[in-house]
C-alpha angles and dihedrals in degrees: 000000000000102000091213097057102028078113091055090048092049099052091049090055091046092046089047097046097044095053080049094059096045098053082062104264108129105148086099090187090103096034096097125056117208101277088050088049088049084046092055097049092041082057097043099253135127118223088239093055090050091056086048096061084032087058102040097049083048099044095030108016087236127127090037101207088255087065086048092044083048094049095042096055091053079051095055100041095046078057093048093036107041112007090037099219102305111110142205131221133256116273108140106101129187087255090058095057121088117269116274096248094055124125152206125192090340092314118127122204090018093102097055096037095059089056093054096043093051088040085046091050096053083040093237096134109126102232092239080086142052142220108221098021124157099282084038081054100049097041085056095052089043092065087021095237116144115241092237089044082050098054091045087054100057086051099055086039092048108175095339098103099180083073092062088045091053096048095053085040088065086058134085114222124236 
């Protein structure tokens, strides 16, 4: 993978892949070749977890490819920065997260979303869920934070979870 155009590279395989998707193919099992399958993985990603923002910017406009792009970006250099390349697999299932309806100083959702988001960043989300889902998107425009802004603040914050409240303190919800 070339690292100055990884971007480039990104937004081909999500073009691809969405016109793929709207003109009804949606088995994305033979979507990738083998250099896209060695891409995603350079990048951190399952091919799985790529459909599902594929899916979700085709069927709901959000994420636009830019906030996948984004995301994405906060993914790979978490990989490159802290993990140094070497990545986990996947365990935390959507059964391991906390409920929906859990909460955190009042917050519902929070709980469950900064699972997701440190799970997101080691790269250790099952594919069966997704980082920046329908309740994780409403949850960010709620407290206008941006879901990449959101996944590099649970990185600077690390386990310390009254960061991340602060942060979304200092915000007015919408």
């Amino acid at each position: 993978m070339q690292n100055y155009t990884w971007d480039f590279t990104f937004n081909n395989l999500f073009e691809r892949c969405l016109s793929s998707y709207r003109a009804d193919d949606k088995d994305y099992h033979h979507w990738y070749d083998e250099s896209d399958h060695d891409f995603l993985k350079s990048i951190g990603y399952q091919p799985l977890e790529f459909f599902d923002y594929v899916e979700d910017c085709a069927v709901h406009n959000d994420p636009s490819p830019t906030t996948a792009l984004m995301i994405t970006s906060v993914r790979r250099d978490y990989l490159d920065v802290v993990q140094h390349g070497k990545t986990s697999e996947p365990h935390v299932r959507s059964g391991d997260l906390p409920a929906k309806d859990a909460e955190l100083e009042g917050l519902v959702w929070l709980p469950r979303i900064l699972a997701k988001a440190r799970a997101k960043l080691r790269g250790e989300l099952h594919p069966e869920s997704m980082f920046g889902c329908g309740g994780d998107r409403h949850f960010l425009r709620t407290h206008d934070i941006a879901p990449a802004d959101f996944l590099r603040l649970v990185w600077a914050a690390g386990d310390d979870d009254s960061k991340v409240l602060s942060y979304i303190h200092s915000h007015p919800t919408t």
